[in-house]
BADRENNU-756032 format. One record per residue (C-alpha): residue number from 1; residue in one letter; x, y, z. Coordinates in pm, 1 decimal, decimal comma. Each point is the difference from the previous one (the first is absolute). Layout:
N
    nr   rest          u          v          w
   NUM      A          X          Y          Z
...
# end
This chain:
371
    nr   rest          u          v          w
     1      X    19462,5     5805,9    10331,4
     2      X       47,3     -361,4     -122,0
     3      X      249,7     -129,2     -271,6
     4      X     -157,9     -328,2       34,5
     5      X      -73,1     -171,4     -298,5
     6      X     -144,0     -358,8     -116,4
     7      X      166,5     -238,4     -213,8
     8      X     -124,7     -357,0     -131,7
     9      X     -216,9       57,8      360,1
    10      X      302,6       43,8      182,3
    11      X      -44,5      327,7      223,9
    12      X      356,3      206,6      -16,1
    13      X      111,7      273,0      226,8
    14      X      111,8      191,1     -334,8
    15      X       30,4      -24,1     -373,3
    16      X      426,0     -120,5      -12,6
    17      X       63,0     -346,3      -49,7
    18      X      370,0      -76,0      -13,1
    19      X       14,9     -194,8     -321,4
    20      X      174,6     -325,0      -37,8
    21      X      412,2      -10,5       22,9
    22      X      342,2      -37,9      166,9
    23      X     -148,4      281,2      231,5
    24      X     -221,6     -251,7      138,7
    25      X      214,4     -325,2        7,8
    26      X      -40,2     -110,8      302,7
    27      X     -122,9       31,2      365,0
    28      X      207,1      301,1       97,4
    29      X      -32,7      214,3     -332,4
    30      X     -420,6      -98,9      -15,7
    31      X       24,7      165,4      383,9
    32      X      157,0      298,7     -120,7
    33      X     -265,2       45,6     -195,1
    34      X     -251,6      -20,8      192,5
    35      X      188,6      223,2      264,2
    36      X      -17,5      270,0     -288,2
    37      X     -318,9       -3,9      -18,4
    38      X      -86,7     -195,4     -304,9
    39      X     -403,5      -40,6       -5,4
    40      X      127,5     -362,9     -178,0
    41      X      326,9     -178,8      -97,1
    42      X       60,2     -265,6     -236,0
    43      X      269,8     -227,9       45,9
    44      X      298,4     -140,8     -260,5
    45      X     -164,7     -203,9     -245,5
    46      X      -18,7     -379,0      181,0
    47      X       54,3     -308,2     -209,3
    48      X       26,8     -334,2       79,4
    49      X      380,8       -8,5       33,0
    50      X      250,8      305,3       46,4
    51      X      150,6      177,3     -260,5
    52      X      378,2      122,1       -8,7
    53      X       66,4      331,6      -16,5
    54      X      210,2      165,7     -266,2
    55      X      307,5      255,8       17,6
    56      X      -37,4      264,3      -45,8
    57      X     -378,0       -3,2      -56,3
    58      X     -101,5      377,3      -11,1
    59      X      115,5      277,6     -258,5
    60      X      -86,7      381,4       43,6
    61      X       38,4      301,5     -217,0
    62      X     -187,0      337,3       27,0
    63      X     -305,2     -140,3      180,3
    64      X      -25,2     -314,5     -194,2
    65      X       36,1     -274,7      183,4
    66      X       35,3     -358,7     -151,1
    67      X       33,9     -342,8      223,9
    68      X       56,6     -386,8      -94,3
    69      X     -184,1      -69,9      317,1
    70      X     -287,6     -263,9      -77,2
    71      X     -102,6     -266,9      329,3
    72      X       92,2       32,0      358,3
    73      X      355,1     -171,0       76,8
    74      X     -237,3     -185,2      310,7
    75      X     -102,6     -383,2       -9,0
    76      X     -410,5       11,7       67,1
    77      X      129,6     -151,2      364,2
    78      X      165,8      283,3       77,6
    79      X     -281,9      250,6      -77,5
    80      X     -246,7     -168,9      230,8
    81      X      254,1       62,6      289,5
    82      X       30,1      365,5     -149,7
    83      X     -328,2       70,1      -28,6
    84      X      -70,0     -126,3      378,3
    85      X      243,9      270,9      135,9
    86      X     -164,0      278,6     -129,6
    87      X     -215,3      241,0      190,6
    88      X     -234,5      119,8     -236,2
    89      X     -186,2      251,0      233,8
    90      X     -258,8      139,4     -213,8
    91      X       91,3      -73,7     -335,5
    92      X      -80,4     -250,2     -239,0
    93      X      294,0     -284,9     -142,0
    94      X      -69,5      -82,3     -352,2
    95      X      202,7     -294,5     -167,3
    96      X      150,6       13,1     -298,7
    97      X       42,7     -381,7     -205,6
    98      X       77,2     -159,0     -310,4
    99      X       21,5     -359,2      -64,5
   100      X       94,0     -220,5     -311,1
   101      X     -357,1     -135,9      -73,1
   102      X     -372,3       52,7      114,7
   103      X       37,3     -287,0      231,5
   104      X      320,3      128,5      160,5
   105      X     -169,1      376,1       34,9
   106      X     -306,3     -153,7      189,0
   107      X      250,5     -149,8      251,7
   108      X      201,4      327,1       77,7
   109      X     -344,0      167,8       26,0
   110      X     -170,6     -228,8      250,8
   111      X      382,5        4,9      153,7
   112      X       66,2      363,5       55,4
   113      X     -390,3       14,1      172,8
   114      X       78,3     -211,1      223,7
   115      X      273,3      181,5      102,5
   116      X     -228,8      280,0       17,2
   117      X      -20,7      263,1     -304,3
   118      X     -284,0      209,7        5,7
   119      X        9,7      -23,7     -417,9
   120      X      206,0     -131,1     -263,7
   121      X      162,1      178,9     -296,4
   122      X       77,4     -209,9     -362,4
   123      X      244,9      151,3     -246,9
   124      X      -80,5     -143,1     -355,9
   125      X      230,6      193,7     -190,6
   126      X      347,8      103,2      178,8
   127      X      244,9      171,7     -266,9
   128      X      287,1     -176,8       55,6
   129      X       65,6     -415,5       -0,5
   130      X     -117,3     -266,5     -204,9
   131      X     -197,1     -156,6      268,9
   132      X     -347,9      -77,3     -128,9
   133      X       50,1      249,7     -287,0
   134      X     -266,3     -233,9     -193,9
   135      X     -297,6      127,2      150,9
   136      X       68,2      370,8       47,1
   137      X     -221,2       51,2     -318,0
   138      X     -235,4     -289,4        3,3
   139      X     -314,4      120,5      163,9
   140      X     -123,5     -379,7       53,0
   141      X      313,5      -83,3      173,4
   142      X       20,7      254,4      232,0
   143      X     -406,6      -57,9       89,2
   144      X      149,9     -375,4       89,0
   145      X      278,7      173,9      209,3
   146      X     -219,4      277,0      187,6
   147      X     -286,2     -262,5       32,5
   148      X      194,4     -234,4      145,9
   149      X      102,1      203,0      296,4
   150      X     -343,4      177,0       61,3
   151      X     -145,3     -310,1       41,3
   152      X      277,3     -145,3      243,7
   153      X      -63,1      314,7      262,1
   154      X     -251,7      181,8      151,7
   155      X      235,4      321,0       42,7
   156      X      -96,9      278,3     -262,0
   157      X      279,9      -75,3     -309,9
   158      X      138,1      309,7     -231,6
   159      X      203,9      -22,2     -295,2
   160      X      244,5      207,0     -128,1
   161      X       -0,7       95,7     -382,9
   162      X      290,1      147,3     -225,5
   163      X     -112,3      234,1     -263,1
   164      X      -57,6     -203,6     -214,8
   165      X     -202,1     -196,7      196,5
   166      X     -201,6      248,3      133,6
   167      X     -109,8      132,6     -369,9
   168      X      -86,8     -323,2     -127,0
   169      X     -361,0      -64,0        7,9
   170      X       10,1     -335,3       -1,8
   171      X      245,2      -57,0      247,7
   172      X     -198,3      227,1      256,5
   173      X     -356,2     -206,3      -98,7
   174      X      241,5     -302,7      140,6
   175      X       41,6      120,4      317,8
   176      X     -320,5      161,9       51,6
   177      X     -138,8     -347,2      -52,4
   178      X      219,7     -137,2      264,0
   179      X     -155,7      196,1      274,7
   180      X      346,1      164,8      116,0
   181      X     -161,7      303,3      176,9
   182      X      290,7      272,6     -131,8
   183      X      281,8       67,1     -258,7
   184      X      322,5      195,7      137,4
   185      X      166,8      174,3     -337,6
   186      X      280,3       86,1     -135,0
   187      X      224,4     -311,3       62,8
   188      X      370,7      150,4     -119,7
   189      X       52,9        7,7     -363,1
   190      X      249,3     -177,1     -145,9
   191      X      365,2      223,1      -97,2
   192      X      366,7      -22,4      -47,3
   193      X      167,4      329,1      204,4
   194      X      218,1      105,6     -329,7
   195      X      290,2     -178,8     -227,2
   196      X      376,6       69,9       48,2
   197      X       63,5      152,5     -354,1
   198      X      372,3      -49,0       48,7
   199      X      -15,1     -348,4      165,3
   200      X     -275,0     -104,4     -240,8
   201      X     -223,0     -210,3      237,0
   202      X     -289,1       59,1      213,1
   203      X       40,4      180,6      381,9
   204      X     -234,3     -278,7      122,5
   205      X       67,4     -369,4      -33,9
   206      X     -402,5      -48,0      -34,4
   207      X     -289,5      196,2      -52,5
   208      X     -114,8      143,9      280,6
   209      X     -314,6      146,3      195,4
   210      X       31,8      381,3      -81,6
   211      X     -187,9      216,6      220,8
   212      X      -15,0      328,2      202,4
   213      X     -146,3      329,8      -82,9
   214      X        6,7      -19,4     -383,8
   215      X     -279,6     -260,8      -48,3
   216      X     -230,0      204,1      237,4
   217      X     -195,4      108,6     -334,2
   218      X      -58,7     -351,1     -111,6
   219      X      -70,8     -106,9      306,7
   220      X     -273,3      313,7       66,2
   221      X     -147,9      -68,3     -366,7
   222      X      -25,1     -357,0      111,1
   223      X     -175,0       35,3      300,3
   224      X     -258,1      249,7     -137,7
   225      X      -33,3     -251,4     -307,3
   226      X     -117,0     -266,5      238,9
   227      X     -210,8      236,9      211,8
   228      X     -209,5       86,7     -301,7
   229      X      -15,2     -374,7     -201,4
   230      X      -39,8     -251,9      364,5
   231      X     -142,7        9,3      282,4
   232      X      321,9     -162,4      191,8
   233      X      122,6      159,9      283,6
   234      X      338,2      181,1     -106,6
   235      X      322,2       11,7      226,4
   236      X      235,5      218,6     -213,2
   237      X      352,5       -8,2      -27,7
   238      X      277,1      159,5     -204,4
   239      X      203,7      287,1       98,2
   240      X     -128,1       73,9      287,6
   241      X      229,7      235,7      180,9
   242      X     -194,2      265,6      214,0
   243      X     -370,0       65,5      162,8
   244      X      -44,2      235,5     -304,9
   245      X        9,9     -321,1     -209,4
   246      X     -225,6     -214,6      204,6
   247      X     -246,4      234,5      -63,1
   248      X       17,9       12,4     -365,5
   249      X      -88,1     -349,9       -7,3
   250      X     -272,1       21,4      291,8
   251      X     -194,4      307,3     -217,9
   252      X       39,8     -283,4     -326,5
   253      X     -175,7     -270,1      183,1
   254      X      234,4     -215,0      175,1
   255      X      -75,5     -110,8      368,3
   256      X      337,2      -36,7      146,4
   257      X      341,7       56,3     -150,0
   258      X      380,8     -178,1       66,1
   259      X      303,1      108,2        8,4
   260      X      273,8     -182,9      -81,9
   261      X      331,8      161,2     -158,3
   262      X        8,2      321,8      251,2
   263      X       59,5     -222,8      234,3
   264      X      348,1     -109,2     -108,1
   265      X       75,6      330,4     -108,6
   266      X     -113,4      209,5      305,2
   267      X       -8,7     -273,7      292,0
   268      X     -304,4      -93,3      172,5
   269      X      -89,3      351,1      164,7
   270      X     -120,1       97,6     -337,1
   271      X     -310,3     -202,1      157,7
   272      X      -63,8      225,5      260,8
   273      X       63,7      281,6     -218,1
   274      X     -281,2      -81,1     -291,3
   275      X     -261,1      -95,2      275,3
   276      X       49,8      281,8      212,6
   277      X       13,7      272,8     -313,1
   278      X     -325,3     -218,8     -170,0
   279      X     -207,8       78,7      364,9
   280      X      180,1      398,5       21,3
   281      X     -145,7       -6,8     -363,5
   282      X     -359,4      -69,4       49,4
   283      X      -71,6      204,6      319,5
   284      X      142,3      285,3     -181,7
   285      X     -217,7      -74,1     -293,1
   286      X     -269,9      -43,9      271,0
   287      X      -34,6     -351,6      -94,9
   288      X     -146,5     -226,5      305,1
   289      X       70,5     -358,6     -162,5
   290      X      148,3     -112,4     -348,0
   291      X     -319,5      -83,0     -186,7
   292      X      -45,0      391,6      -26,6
   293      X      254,4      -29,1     -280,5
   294      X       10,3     -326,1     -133,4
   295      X      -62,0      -14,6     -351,5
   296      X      -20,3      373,1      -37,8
   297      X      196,9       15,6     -285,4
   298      X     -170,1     -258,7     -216,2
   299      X     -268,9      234,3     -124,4
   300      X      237,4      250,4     -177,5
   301      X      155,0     -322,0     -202,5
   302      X     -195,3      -37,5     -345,0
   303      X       60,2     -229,1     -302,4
   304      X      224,1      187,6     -236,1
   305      X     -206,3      -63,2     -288,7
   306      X     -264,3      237,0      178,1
   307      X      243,6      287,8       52,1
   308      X     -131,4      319,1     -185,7
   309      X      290,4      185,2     -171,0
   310      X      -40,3      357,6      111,6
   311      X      258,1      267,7     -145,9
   312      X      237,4      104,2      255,8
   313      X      322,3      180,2        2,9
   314      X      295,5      109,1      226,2
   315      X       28,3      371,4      157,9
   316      X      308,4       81,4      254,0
   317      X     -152,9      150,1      313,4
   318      X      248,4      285,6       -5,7
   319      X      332,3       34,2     -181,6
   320      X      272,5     -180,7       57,6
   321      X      358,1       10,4     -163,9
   322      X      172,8     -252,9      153,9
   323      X      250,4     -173,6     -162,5
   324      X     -120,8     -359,5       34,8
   325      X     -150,1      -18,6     -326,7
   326      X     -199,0     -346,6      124,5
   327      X     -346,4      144,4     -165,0
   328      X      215,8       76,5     -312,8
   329      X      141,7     -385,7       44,9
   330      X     -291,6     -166,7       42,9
   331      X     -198,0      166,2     -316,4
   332      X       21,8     -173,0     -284,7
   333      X     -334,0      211,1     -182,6
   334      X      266,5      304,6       19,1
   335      X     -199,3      205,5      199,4
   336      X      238,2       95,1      226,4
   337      X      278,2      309,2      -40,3
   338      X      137,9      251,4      142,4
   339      X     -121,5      389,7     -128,2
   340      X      275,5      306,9      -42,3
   341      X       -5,8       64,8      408,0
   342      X      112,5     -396,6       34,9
   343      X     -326,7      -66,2      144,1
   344      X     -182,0     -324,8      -64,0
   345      X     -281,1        0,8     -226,7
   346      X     -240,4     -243,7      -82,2
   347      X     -172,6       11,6     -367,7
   348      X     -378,9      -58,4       93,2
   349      X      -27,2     -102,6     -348,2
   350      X      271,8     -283,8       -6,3
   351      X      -74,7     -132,6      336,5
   352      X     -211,4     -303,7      -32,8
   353      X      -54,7      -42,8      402,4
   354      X      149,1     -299,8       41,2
   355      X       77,2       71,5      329,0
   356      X      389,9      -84,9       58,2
   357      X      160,1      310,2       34,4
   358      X     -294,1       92,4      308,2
   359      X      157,9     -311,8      155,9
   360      X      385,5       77,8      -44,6
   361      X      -13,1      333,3       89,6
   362      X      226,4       69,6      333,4
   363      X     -165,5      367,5       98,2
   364      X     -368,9     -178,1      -56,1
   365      X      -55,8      325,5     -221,3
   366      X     -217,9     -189,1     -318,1
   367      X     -380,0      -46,9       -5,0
   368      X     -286,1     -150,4     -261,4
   369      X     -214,5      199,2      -97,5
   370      X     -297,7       -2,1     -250,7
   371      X       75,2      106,5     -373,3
# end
């Protein structure tokens, strides 16, 4: 059975592309990477000069997982002699650049393959720093930007979108025009961790990049979103956490996925881990190669305009008087209670199948059914 998969013509061993970041700053973290596993790995955004870091630089609470973390902290210099000491094995080294101006983003293209990058990734639209802010929404810009860099290489070039980005029509006619062979979405959103209500400020110093697990939806909408309206090649990203995930975006349509915050949170044999649970997956399934599920999903997605109302309402499976009351909690028709044996009962003719208390329920004991 193969997990191979192509990408902007690139041939990868598998589908999980470690996604740029301080996981991939330099020679030694890009090897453990590729060690891993990875089928790709992006390195630390490279600009023209080297960026300070900032302390501290990463906040985390309950899974969320915010960072002030922008450029690599590596002069372009430096990279080259990184880049040399890696052994890439079988996988593929994508760069990651930004520059100042279209001119300045041509050079660090052409620059980074001749040091030998199989492709090239372009963030337009970071979360955090002011750094070329002007043209995060200005399709015509960013056509100069992309352009600019296509045309200096003959490497395959992707560019990464925020949300916004990737939902603007305009903005995605830009690129396609460029000839940039794939988009990689979600880039990080843009969040503050919380406010000290007693301190009265901030718990950041700066916006930051917020990521992790809770953007997976946006990210998973966004990638199906593209599927459906382009015809670019999609490398999704966004809360990516286990093989289970990587396949939710391979059955909407994307052709290879990264991973980015597991890494800091689990340490690089999370890898292994999604690869080698993504292959147990498909021979189980009796899957030989990833096409057999990619876009699988797509078909049961439908405008919501054309969605048929059809009466439905909620019926518990058995009884059940346990004292949670989280079906009670959650309905707000009041068509949840409890009878004289403290059993729950739900009032067929109140319930409006909406759908939430199916959802909350800990024993799994609700259903739909037809009216």
């Amino acid at each position: 059975m193969a997990t191979s998969i192509r990408l902007m013509g690139l041939q990868l061993k598998n589908p999980v592309i470690v996604a740029a970041g301080p996981w991939a700053r330099d020679g030694a973290s890009l090897q453990r990477c590729i060690d891993a596993g990875a089928g790709a790995v992006i390195t630390e955004t490279v600009t023209m000069e080297a960026n300070a870091n900032i302390y501290p630089r990463l906040y985390y609470d309950k899974n969320r997982l915010f960072n002030t973390k922008l450029y690599s902290n590596l002069h372009l210099e430096e990279w080259e002699e990184e880049i040399r000491s890696v052994d890439r094995k079988d996988a593929k080294l994508i760069v990651s650049i930004w520059g100042s101006s279209a001119s300045e983003l041509a050079y660090l293209a052409a620059k980074v393959e001749r040091m030998g990058a199989d492709a090239i990734e372009i963030s337009i639209s970071a979360p955090i720093g002011t750094r070329n802010q002007s043209i995060n929404n200005h399709p015509v810009q960013i056509y100069e930007y992309i352009k600019a860099a296509v045309d200096a290489v003959r490497i395959p070039v992707m560019v990464k979108l925020s949300y916004e980005a990737a939902i603007s029509p305009d903005i995605l006619t830009s690129i396609a025009e460029t000839g940039a062979r794939a988009v990689s979405a979600i880039d990080a959103l843009k969040g503050i961790s919380g406010v000290d209500i007693e301190e009265q400020r901030a718990q950041m110093p700066a916006y930051g990049g917020y990521t992790g697990t809770n953007i997976r939806p946006a990210a998973l909408a966004t990638t199906a979103s593209l599927k459906q309206q382009t015809s670019f090649e999609i490398c999704s990203v966004g809360g990516i956490s286990t093989y289970h995930h990587v396949l939710e975006f391979l059955m909407l349509g994307a052709q290879a996925v990264q991973i980015a915050s597991v890494i800091h949170l689990h340490g690089y044999e999370v890898i292994s881990t999604i690869i080698s649970d993504l292959t147990a997956w498909l021979l189980s399934h009796g899957h030989r190669d990833v096409s057999a599920i990619s876009g699988v999903a797509l078909s049961t997605l439908q405008p919501f305009e054309d969605i048929k109302p059809i009466p439905m309402h909620a019926r518990l499976t058995r009884d059940c008087g346990e004292p949670c009351e989280i079906c009670h909690q959650s309905c707000i028709y009041g068509a949840v209670d409890r009878d004289e044996r403290g059993l729950i009962r739900i009032s067929p003719d109140r319930c409006t199948g909406c759908g939430l208390c199916i959802d909350r329920c800990p024993l799994n004991l609700i259903r739909l059914v037809w009216d």
